[in-house]
C-alpha positions as CSV (number, residue, x, y, z in Angstrom):
1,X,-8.9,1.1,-54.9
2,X,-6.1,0.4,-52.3
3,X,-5.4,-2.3,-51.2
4,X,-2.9,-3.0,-47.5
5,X,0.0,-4.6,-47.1
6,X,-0.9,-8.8,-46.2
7,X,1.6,-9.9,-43.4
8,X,2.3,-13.4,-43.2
9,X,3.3,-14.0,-39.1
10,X,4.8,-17.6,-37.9
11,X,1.8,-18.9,-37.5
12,X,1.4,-18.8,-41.5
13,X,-2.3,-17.0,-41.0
14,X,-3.0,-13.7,-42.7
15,X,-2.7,-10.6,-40.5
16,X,-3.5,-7.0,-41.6
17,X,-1.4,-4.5,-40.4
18,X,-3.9,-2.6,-38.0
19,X,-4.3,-5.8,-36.1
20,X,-1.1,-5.6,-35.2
21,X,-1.3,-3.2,-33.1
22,X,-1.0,-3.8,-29.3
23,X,0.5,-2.0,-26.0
24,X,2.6,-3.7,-24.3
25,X,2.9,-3.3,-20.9
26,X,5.3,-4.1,-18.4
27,X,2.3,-5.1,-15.6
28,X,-1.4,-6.6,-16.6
29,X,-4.3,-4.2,-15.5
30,X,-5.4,-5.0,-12.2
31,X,-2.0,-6.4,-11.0
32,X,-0.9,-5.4,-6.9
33,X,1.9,-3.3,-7.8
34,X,3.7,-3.2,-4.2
35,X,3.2,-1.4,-1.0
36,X,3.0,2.1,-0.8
37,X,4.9,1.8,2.6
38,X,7.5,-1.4,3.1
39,X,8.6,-0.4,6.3
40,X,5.0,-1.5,7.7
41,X,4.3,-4.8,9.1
42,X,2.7,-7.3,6.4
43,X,3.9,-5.4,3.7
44,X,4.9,-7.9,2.0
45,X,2.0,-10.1,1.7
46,X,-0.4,-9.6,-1.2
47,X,-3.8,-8.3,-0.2
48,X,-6.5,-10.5,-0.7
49,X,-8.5,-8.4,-3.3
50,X,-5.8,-9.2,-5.9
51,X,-5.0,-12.6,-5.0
52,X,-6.3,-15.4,-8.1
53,X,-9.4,-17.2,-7.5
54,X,-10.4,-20.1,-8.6
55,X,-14.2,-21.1,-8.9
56,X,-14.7,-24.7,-10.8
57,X,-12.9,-24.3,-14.1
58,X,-12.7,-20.6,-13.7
59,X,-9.7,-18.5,-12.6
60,X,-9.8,-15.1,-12.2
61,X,-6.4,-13.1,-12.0
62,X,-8.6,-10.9,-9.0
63,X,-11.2,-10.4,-6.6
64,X,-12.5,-7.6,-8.7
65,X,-15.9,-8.3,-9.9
66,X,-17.6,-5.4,-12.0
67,X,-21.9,-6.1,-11.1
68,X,-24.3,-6.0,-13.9
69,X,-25.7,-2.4,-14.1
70,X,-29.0,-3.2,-16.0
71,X,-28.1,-0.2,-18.4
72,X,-31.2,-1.4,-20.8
73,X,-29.5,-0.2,-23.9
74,X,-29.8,-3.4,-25.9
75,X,-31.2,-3.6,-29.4
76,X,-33.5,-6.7,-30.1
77,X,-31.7,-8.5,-27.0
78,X,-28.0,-8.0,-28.7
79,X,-25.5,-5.9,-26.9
80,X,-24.6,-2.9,-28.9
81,X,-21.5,-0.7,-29.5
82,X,-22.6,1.0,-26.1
83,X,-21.8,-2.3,-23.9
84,X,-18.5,-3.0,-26.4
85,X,-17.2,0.5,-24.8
86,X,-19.0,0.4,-21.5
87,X,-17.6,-3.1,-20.4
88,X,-14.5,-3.1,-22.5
89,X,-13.1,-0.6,-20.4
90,X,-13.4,-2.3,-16.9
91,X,-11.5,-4.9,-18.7
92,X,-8.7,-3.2,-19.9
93,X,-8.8,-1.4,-16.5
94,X,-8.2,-5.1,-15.0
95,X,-11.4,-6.3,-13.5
96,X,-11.0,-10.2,-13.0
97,X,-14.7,-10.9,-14.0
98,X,-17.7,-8.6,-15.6
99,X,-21.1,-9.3,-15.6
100,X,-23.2,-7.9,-18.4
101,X,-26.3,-6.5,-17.2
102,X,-29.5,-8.7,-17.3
103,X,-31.2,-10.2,-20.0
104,X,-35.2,-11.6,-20.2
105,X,-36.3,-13.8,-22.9
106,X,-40.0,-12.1,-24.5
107,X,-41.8,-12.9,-27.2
């Protein structure tokens, strides 16, 4: 039986190595990077579509919304490794919000 490493970080909690790991990247996902031409009038303003907005209590770091797709690949009404994946990757591509796809309740 093997057992790994325990790594104590400041915050005094237990941390195993494998959740340490992380990329770390020099802009977040779905961040304007710049004009493609600066010369052009307006250049320098952001466009809207990755400006924040702010709706109540929520913020969103863009206009990027991902719709629900009614995929229909639930289990017993849970999402499954399928939606982990599916979803998961429109946020690490940077959408600001994702809406999982619809849900009934049945008997």
């Amino acid at each position: 039986m093997s057992s790994s490493p325990i790594v104590y970080t400041k915050e005094k909690t237990l941390q195993y190595p494998q959740e340490r790991f992380y990329i770390d990247q020099p802009v977040a996902p779905g961040s304007y990077m710049g004009p493609i031409d600066a010369s052009l009038p307006g250049a320098d303003k952001v466009p809207l579509l990755f400006q924040r907005l702010t709706i109540k209590d929520l913020t969103m770091a863009n206009r990027i919304v991902v719709a629900p797709m009614c995929m229909y690949s639930a289990e017993d009404g849970f999402m499954t490794n399928f939606h982990l994946a599916h979803l998961g990757s429109f946020a690490i591509h940077g959408a600001g919000l994702i809406i999982a796809e619809a849900s009934a309740v049945e008997p």
